[in-house]
N, CA, C and O atoms as a DFTB+ gen file, in Angstrom:
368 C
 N C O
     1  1       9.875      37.829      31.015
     2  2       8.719      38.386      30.357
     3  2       8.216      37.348      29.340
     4  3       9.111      36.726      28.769
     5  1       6.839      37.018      28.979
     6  2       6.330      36.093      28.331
     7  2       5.948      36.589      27.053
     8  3       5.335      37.657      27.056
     9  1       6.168      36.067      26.017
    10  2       5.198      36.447      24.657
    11  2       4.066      36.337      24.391
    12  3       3.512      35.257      24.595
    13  1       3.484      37.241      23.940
    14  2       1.543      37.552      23.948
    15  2       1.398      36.163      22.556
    16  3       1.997      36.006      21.492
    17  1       0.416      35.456      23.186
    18  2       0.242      34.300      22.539
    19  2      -0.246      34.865      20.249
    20  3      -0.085      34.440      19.105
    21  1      -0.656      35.646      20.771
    22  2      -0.939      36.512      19.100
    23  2       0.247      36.981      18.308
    24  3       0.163      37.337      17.133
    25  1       1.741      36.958      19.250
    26  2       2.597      37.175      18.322
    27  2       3.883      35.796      18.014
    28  3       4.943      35.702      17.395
    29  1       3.319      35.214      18.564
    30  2       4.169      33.621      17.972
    31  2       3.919      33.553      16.284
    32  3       3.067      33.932      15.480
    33  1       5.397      32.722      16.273
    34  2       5.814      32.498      15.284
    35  2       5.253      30.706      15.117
    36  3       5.494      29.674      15.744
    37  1       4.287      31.111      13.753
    38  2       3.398      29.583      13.706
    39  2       4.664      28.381      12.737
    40  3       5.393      29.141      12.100
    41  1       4.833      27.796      12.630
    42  2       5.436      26.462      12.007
    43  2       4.608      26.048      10.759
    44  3       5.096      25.612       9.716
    45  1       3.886      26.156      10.896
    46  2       2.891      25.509       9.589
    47  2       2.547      26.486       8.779
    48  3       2.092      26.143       7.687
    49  1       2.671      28.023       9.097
    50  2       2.603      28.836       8.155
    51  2       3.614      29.620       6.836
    52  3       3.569      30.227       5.766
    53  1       4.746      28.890       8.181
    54  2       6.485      28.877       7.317
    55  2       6.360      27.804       5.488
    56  3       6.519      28.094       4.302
    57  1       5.947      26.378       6.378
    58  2       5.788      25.469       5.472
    59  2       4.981      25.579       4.122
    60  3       4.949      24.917       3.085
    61  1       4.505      26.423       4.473
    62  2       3.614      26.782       2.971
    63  2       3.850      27.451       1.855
    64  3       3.253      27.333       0.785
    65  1       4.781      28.199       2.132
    66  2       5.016      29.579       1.061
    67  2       5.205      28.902       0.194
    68  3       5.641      27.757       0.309
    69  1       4.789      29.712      -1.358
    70  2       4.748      29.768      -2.250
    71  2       5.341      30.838      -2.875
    72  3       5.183      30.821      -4.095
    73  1       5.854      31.589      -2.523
    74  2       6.892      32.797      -3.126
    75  2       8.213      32.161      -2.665
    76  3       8.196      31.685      -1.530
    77  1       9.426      32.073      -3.411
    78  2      10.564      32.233      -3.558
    79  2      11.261      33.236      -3.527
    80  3      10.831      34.190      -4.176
    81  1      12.495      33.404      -2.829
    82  2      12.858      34.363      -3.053
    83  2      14.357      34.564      -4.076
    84  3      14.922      33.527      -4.424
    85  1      14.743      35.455      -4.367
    86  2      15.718      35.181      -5.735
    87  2      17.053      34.491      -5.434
    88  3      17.813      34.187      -6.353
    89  1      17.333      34.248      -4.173
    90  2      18.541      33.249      -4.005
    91  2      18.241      31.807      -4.621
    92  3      18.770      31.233      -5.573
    93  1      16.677      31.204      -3.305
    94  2      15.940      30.386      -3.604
    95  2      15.982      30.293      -5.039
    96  3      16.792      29.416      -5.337
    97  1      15.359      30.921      -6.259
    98  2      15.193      30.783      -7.564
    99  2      16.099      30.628      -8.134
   100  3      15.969      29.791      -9.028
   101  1      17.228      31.154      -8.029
   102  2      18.592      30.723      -9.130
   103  2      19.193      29.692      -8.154
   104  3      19.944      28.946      -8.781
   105  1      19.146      29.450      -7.133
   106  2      19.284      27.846      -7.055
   107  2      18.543      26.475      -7.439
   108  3      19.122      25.400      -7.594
   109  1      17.118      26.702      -7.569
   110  2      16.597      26.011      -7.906
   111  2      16.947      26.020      -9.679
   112  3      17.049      24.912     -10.205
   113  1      17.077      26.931     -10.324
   114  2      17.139      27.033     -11.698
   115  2      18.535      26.567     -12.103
   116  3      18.793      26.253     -13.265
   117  1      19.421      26.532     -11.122
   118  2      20.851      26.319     -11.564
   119  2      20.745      24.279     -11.160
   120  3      21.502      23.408     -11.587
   121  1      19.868      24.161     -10.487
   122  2      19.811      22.874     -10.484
   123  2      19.070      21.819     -11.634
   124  3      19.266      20.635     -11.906
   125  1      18.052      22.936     -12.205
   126  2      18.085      22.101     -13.504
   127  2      18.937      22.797     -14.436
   128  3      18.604      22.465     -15.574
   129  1      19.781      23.523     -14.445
   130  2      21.113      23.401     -15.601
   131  2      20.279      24.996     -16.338
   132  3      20.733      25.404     -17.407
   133  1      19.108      25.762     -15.679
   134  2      18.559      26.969     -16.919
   135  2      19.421      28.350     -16.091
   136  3      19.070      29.524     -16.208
   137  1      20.059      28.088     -15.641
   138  2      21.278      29.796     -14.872
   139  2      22.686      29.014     -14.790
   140  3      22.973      27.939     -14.264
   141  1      23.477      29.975     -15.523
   142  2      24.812      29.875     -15.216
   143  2      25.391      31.219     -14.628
   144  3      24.599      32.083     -14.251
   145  1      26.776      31.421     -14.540
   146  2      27.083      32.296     -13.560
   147  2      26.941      33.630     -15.029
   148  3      26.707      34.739     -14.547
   149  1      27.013      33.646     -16.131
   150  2      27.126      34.189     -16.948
   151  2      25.340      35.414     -17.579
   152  3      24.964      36.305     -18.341
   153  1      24.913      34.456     -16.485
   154  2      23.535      34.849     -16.455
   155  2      22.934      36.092     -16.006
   156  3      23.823      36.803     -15.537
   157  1      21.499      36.796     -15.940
   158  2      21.421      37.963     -15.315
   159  2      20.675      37.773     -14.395
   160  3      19.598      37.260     -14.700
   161  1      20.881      38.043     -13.150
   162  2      19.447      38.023     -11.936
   163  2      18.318      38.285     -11.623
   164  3      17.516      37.855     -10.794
   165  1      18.337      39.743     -13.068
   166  2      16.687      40.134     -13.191
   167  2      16.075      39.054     -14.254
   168  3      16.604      38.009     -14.633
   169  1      14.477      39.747     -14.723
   170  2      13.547      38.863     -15.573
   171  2      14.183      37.121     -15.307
   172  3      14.339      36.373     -16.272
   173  1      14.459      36.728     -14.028
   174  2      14.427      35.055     -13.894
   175  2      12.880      34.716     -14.280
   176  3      11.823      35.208     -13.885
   177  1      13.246      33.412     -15.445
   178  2      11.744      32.396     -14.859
   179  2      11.280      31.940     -14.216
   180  3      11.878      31.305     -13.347
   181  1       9.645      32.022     -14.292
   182  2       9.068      31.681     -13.482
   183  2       9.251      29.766     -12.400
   184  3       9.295      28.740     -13.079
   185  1       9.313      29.686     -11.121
   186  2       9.608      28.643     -10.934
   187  2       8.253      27.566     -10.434
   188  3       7.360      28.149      -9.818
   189  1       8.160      26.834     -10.546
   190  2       6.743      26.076      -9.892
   191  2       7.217      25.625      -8.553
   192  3       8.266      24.982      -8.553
   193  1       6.594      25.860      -7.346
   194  2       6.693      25.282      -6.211
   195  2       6.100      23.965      -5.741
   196  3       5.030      24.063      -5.139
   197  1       6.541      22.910      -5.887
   198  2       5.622      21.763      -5.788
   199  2       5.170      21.513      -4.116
   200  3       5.976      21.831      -3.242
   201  1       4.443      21.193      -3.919
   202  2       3.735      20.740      -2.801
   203  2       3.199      19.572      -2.763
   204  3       2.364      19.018      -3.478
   205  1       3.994      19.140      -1.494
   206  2       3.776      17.300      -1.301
   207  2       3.032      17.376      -0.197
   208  3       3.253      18.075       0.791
   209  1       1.754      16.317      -0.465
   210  2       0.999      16.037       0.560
   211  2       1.192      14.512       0.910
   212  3       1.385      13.735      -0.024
   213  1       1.143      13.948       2.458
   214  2       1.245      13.104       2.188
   215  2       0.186      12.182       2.811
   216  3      -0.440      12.216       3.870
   217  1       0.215      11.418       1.851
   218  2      -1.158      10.392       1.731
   219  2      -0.970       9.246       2.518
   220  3       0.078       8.670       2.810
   221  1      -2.486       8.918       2.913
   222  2      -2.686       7.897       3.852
   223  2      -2.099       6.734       3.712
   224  3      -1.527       6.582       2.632
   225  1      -2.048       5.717       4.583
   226  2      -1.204       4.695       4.295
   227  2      -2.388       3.602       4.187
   228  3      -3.409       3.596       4.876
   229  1      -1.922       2.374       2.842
   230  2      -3.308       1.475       3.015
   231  2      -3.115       0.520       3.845
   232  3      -2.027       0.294       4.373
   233  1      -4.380      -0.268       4.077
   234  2      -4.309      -0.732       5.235
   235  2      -4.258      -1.838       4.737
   236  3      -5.126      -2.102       3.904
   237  1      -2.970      -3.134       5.150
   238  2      -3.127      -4.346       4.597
   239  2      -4.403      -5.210       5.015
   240  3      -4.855      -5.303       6.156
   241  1      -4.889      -5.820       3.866
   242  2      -5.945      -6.584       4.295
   243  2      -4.910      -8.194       5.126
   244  3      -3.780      -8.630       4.908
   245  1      -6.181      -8.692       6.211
   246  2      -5.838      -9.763       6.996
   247  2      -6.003     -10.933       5.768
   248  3      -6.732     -10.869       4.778
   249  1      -5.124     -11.965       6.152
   250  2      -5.105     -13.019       5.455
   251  2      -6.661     -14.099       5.501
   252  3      -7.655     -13.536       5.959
   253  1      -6.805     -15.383       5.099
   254  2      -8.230     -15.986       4.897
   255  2      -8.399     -16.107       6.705
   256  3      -9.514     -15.915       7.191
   257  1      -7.257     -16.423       7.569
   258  2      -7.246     -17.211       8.873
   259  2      -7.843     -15.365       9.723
   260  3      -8.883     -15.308      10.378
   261  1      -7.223     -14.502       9.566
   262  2      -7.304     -13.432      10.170
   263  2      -9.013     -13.285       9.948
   264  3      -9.605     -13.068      11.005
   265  1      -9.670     -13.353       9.021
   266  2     -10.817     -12.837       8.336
   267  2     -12.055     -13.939       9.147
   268  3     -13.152     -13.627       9.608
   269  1     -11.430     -15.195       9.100
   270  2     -12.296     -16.272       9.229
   271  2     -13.116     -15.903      10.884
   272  3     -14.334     -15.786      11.014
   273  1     -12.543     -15.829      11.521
   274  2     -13.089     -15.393      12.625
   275  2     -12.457     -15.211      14.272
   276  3     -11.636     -14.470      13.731
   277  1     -12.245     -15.197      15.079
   278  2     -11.821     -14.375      16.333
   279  2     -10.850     -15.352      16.872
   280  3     -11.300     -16.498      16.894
   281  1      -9.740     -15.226      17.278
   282  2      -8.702     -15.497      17.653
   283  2      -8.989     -16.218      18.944
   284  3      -9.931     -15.691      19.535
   285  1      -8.455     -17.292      19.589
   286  2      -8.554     -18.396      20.448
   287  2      -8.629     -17.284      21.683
   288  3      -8.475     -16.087      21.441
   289  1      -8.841     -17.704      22.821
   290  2      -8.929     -16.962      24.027
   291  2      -7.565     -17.124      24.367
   292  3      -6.797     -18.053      24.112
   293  1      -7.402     -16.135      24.945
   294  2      -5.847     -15.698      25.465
   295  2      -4.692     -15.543      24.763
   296  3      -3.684     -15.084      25.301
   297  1      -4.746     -16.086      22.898
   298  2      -3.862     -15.280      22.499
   299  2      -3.746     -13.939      21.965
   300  3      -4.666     -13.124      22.027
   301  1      -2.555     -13.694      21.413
   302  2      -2.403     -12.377      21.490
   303  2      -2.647     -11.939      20.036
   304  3      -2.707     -12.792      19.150
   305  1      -2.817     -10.379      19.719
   306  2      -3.974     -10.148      18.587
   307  2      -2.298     -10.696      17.587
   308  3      -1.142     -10.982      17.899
   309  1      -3.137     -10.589      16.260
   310  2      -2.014     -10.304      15.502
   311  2      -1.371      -9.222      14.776
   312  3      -2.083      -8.247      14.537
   313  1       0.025      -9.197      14.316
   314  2       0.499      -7.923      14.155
   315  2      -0.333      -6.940      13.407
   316  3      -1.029      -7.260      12.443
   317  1      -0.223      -5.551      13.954
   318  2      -0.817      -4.421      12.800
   319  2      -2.230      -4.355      13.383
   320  3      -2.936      -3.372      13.156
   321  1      -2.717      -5.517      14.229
   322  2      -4.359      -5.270      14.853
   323  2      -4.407      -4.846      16.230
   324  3      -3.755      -5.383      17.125
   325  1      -5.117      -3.965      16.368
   326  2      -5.010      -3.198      17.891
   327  2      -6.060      -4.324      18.330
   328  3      -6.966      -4.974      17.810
   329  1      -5.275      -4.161      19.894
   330  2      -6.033      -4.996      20.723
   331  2      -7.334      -4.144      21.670
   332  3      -7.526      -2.982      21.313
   333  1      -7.948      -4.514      22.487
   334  2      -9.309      -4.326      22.857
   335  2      -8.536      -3.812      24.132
   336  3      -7.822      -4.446      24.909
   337  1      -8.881      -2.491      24.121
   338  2      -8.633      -1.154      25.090
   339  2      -9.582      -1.898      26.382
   340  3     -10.733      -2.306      26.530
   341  1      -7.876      -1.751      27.472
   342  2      -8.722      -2.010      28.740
   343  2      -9.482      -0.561      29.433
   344  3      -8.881       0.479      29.701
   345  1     -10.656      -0.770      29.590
   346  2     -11.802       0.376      30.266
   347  2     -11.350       0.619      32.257
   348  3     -11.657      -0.010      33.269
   349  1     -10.623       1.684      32.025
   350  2     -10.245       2.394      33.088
   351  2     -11.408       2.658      34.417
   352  3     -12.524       3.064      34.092
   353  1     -11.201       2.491      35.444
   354  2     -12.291       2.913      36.630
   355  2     -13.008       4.523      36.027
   356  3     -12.571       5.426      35.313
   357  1     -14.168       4.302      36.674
   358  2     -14.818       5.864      36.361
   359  2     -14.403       6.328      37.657
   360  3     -14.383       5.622      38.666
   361  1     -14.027       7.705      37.588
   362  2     -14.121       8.553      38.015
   363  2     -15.251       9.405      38.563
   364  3     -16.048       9.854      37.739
   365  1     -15.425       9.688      39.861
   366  2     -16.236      10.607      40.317
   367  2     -16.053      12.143      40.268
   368  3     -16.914      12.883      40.745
């Protein structure tokens, strides 16, 4: 039997939460040193959930020789530069 595509379980919606739950919280709080075992489980502080995005990567600029102008015939590009996509037969 197959699962109705409307009841999957998404991956990227896991990744987001922003609620903790109170295990989550007194571990995180016992890791900066604010819960000991002596502690109470209710009224915990509040915790901040940080969220990492991650950012583009820059693109090294080519050296004066890379910049100056087009590479001899038949060699090969240089590293980090895509080479010139061979154009496939068309299709009917």
């Amino acid at each position: 039997m197959s699962l109705h595509s409307s009841l999957r379980v998404d991956k990227a919606g896991a990744a987001a939460r922003t609620v903790l739950t109170r295990v989550e919280r007194i571990k995180e709080l016992m890791k900066k040193g604010q819960f000991t075992a002596a502690s109470s489980v209710v009224n915990l502080p509040k915790t901040k959930v940080v969220r990492v995005k991650a950012g583009k990567k820059k693109v090294k600029e080519a050296g004066a020789a890379g910049a100056a102008g087009a590479a001899p015939a038949g060699a090969a590009p240089a590293a980090g530069a895509k080479a010139p996509a061979a154009k496939s037969p068309a299709k009917k």
